[in-house]
C-alpha positions as CSV (number, residue, x, y, z in Angstrom):
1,X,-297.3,-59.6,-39.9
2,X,-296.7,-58.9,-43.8
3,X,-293.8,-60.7,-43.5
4,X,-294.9,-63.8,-41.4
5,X,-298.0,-64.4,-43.5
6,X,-295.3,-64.4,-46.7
7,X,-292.7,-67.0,-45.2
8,X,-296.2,-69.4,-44.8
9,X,-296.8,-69.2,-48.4
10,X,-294.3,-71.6,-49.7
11,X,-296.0,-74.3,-47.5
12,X,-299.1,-74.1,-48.7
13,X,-300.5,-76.3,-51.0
14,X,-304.1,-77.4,-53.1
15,X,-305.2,-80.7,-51.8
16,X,-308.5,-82.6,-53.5
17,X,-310.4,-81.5,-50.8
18,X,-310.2,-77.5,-51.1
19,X,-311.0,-78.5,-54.7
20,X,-314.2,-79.9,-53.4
21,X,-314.8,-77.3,-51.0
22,X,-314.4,-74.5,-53.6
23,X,-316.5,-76.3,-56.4
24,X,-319.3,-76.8,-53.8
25,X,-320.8,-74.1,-53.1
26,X,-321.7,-73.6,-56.8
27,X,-323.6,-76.7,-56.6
28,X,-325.5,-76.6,-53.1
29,X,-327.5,-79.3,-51.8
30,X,-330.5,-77.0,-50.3
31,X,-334.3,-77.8,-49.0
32,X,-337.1,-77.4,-51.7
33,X,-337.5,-73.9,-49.7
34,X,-334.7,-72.3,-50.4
35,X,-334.0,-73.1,-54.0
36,X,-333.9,-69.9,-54.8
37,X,-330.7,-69.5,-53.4
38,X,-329.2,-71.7,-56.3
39,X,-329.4,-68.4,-58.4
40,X,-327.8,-65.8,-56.2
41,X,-325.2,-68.0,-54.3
42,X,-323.0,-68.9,-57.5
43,X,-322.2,-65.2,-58.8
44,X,-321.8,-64.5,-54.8
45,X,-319.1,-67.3,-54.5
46,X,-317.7,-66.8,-57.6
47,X,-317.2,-62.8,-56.3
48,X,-315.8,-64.2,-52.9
49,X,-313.1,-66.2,-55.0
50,X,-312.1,-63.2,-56.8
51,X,-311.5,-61.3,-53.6
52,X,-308.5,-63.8,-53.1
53,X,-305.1,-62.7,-53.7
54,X,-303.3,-63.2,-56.6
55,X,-301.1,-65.3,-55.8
56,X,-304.3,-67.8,-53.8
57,X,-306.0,-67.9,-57.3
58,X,-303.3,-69.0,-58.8
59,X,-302.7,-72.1,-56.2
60,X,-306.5,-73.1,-57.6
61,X,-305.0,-73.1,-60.8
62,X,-307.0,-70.2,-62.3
63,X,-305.1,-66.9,-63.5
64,X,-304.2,-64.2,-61.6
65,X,-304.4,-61.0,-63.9
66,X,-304.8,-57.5,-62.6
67,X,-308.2,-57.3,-64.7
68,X,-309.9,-59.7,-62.1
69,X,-308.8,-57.2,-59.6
70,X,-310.2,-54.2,-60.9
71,X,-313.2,-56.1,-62.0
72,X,-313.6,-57.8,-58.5
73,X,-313.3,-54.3,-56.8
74,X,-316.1,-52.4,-58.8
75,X,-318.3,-55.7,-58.4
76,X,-317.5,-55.3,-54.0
77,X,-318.4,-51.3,-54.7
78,X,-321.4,-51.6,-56.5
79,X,-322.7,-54.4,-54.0
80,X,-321.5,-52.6,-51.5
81,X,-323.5,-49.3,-52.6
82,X,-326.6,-51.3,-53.5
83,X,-326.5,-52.6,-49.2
84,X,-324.8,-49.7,-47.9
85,X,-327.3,-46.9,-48.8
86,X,-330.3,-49.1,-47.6
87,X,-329.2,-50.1,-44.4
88,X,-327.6,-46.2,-43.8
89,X,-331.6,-45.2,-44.8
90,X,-333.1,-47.3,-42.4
91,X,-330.4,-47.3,-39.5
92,X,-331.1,-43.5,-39.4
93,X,-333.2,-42.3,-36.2
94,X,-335.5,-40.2,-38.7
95,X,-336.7,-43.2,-40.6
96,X,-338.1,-45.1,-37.3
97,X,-341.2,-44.3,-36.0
98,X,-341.3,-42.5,-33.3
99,X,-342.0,-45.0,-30.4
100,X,-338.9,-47.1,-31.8
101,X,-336.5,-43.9,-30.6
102,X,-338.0,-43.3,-27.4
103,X,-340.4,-40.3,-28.1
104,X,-344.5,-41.4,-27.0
105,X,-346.4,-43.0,-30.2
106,X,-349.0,-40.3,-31.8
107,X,-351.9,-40.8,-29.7
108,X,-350.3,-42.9,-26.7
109,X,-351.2,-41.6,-23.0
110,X,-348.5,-41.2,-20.6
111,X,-349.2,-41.6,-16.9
112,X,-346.9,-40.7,-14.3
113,X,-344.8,-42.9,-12.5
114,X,-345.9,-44.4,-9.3
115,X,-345.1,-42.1,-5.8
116,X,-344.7,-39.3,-8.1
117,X,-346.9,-36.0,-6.8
């Protein structure tokens, strides 16, 4: 697949509109509601860019230096740690209550099931 994926890369090519499409996002046209998206979406597109290859970053005419890499991957682990830990904290079965996992809420009363002795 490695090598498939390489014999496409001569054929690709920057065209005006994946200029546009790239410089969007960093300028989104959003409802008065969700304005404050304009902060976090730029430094989240901008990540998203750097997670391209090399050799893509390069097509967009920006430079494609191992330092972006290393920066780019302790930005994806520290974003990943900051998400990770929360949703493994409340995914866990100890952190629901106890009607959310099956067991009877403090103070509920169970009845028997219909036909049942």
């Amino acid at each position: 697949m490695v090598t498939r994926c390489r014999s496409f890369r001569p054929h690709l090519h920057i065209t005006p509109e994946a200029r546009q499409a790239l410089r969007r996002p960093f300028t989104p046209q959003m409802p008065a509601e969700l304005l404050a998206l304009r902060l976090v979406l730029p430094p989240l597109n901008a990540l998203a860019f750097a997670s391209l290859p090399r050799w893509a970053r390069r097509m967009y005419g920006t430079p494609g230096i191992p330092l972006t890499d290393a920066a780019t991957n302790v930005a994806l682990r520290a974003a990943y740690e900051s998400t990770g830990c929360r949703a493994r904290c409340c995914t866990s079965r100890s952190w629901w209550p106890p009607a959310a996992v099956g067991a009877p809420a403090p103070g509920s009363v169970r009845t028997r099931p219909s036909g049942s002795g």
